[in-house]
C-alpha positions as CSV (number, residue, x, y, z in Angstrom):
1,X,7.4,44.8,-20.3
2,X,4.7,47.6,-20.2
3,X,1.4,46.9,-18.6
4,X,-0.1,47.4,-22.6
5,X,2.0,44.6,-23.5
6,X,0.9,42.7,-20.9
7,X,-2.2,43.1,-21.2
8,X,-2.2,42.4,-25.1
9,X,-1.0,38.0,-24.3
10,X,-3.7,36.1,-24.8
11,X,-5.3,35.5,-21.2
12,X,-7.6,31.7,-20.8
13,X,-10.7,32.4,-19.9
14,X,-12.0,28.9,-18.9
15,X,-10.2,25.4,-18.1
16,X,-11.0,24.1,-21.3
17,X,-8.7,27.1,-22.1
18,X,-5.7,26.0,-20.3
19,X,-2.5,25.0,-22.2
20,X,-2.3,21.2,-21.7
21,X,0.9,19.9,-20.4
22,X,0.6,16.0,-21.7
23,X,1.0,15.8,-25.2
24,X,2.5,13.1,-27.8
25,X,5.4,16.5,-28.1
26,X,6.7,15.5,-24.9
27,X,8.6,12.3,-24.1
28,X,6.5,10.2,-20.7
29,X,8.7,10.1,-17.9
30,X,8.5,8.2,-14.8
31,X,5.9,9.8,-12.9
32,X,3.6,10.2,-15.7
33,X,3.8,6.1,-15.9
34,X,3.2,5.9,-11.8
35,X,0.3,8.6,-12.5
36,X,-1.5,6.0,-14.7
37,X,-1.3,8.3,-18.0
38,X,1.0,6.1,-20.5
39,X,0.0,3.1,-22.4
40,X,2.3,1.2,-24.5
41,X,1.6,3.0,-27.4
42,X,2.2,6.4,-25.8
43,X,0.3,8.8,-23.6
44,X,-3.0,7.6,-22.5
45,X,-5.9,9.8,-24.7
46,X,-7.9,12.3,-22.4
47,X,-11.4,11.2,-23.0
48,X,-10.7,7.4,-21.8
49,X,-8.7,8.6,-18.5
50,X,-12.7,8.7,-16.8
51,X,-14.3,6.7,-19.2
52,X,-16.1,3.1,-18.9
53,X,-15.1,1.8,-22.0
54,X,-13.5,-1.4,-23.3
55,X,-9.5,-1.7,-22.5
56,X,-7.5,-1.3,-25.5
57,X,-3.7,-1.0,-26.4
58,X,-4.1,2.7,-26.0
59,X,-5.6,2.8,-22.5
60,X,-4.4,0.6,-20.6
61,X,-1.5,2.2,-18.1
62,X,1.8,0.2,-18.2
63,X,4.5,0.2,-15.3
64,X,7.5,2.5,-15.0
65,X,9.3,0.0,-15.6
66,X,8.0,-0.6,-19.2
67,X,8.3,2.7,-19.9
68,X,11.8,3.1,-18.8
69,X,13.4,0.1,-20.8
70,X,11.3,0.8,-23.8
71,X,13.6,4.0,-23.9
72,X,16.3,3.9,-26.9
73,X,19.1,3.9,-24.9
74,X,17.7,2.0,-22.0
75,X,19.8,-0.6,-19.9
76,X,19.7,-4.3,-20.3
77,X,16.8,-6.3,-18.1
78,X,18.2,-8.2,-15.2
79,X,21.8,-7.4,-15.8
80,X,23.8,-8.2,-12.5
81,X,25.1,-3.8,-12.9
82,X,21.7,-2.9,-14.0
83,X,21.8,1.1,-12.4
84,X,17.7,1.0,-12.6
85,X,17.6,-1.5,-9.5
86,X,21.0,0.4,-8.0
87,X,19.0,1.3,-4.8
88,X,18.5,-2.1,-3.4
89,X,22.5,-2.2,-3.0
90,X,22.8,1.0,-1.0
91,X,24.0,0.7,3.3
92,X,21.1,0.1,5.6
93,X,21.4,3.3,6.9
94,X,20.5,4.9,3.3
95,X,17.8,3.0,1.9
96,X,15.1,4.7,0.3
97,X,11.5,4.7,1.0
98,X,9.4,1.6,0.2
99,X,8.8,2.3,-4.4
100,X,5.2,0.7,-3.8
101,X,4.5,3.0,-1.0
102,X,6.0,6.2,-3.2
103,X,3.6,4.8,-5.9
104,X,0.5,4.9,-3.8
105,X,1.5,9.2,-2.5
106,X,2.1,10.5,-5.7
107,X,-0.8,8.6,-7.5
108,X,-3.1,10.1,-4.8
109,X,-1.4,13.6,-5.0
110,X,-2.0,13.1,-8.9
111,X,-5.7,12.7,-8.0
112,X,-6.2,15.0,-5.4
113,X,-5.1,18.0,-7.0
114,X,-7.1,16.6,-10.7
115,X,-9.9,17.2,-8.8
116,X,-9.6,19.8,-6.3
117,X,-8.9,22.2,-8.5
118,X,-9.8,24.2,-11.1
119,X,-7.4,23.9,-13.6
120,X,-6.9,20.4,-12.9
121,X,-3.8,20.4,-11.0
122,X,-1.5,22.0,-14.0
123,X,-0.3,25.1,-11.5
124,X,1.0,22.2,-9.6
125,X,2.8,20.3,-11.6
126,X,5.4,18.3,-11.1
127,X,5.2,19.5,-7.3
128,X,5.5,15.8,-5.9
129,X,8.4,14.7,-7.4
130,X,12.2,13.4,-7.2
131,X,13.6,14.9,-3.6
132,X,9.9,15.9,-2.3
133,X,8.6,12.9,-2.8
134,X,11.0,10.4,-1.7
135,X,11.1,13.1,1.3
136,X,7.3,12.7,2.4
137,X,8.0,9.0,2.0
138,X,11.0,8.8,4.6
139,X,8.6,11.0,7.0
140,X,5.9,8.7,6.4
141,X,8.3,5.6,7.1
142,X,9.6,7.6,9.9
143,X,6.0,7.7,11.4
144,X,4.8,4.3,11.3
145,X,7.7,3.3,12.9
146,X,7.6,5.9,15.2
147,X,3.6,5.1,16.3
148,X,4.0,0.8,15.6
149,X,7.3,0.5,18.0
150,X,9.5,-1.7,17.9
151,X,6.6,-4.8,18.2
152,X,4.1,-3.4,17.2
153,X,3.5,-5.1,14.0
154,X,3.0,-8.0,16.1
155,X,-0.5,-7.4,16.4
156,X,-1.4,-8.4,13.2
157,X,0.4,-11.5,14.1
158,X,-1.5,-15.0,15.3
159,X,-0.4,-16.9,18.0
160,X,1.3,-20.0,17.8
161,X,-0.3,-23.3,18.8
162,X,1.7,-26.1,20.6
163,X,0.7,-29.1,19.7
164,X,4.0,-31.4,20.7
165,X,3.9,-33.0,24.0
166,X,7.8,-32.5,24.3
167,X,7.7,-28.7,23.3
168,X,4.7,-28.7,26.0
169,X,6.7,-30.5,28.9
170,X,9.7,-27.7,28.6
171,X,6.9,-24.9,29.2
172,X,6.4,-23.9,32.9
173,X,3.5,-24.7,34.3
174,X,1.6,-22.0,34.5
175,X,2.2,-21.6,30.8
176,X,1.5,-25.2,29.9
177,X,-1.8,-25.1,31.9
178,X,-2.8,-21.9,29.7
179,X,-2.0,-23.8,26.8
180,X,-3.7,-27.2,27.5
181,X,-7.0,-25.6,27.9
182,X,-6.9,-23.7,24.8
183,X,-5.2,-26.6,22.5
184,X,-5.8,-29.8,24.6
185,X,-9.2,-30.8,25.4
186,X,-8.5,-31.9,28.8
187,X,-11.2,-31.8,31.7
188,X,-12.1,-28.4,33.0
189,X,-14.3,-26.4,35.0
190,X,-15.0,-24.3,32.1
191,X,-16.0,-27.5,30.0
192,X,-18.7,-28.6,31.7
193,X,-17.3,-31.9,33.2
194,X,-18.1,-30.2,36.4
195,X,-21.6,-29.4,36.4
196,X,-22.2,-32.5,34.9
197,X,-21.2,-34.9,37.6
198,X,-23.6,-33.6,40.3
199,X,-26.6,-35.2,37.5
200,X,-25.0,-38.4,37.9
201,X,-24.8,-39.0,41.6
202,X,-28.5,-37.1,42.0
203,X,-30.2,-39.7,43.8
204,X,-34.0,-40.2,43.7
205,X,-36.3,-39.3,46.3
206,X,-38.0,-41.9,48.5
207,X,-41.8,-41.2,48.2
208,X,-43.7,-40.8,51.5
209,X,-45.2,-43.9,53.1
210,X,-49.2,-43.6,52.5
């Protein structure tokens, strides 16, 4: 192609300019559903993506789910070979990332790029899908796990309270003794008992003989 010709394609010369890439032409696909762009009657219109207006059928998102077995040739809900849910059945040592946690990166990708940049992320489309985004999700996994430990959720995690006098006669003492002053109110130094007694044994002063 010569630079004339070139030069002679229609160039955009603002956003608004900008082919669109969502369109009722094209069929919705999973990560247009986790992006929040497809209603049940289709693609989600523009204008109401930012606007505070009244839900409708048209604008309200619907799950990938929904949009996958709203599909012609979709497989049957809840059947025991149903391929959709096929993951859940793979070894241990092949399981993919967390879906709610895959939902949450691409969703803020979506966002991120929407409005970081100037044409509204459509240079970087489809950038966070399939193998790249199950990727980031195992490296994320990968991380947590890495920083948490094997305990480390844990932390989150209350401590039990022993109540049973059995369960608290099998616990050595110095652990039963911990426990009693927390859940048994027995006498203590740190319960006031013992400044307390010193008030009752006071005795009164003799006055002085005049």
């Amino acid at each position: 192609m010569s630079r004339n010709a070139r030069n002679d394609l229609p160039q955009a010369e603002a956003v608004d300019e900008l082919p669109r890439r969502i369109g009722t032409r094209r069929q919705a696909n999973v990560y247009d559903a986790v992006a929040g762009r497809v209603s049940s009657s289709g693609f989600r219109p523009q204008t109401l993506l930012h606007r505070n207006s009244a839900p409708s059928a048209s604008s309200v998102p619907v799950t990938p789910e929904e949009v996958l077995f709203r599909r012609v040739n979709a497989p049957v809900i809840y059947a025991e070979d149903d391929f959709y849910f096929a993951d859940e059945r793979l070894p241990s040592d092949q399981r993919l990332p967390d879906s709610d946690m895959l939902k949450a990166i691409h969703t803020y990708a979506s966002d991120f790029y929407a409005n970081a940049t100037l044409d509204q992320g459509h240079a970087d489309w489809q950038s966070m899908d399939e193998t790249a985004l199950i990727a980031l999700g195992i490296l994320l996994e990968e991380a947590a796990n890495e920083s948490l430990g094997a305990t480390g959720d844990m932390v989150f995690v209350e401590g039990e309270e022993i109540t049973d006098p059995e369960e608290l006669a099998t616990r050595s003492p110095s652990t039963s003794r911990g426990r009693k002053r927390i859940t048994v109110g027995s006498s203590s130094a740190i319960s006031g008992e013992e400044f307390a007694r010193p008030r009752r044994t006071r005795t009164k002063r003799r006055r002085r003989a005049d």
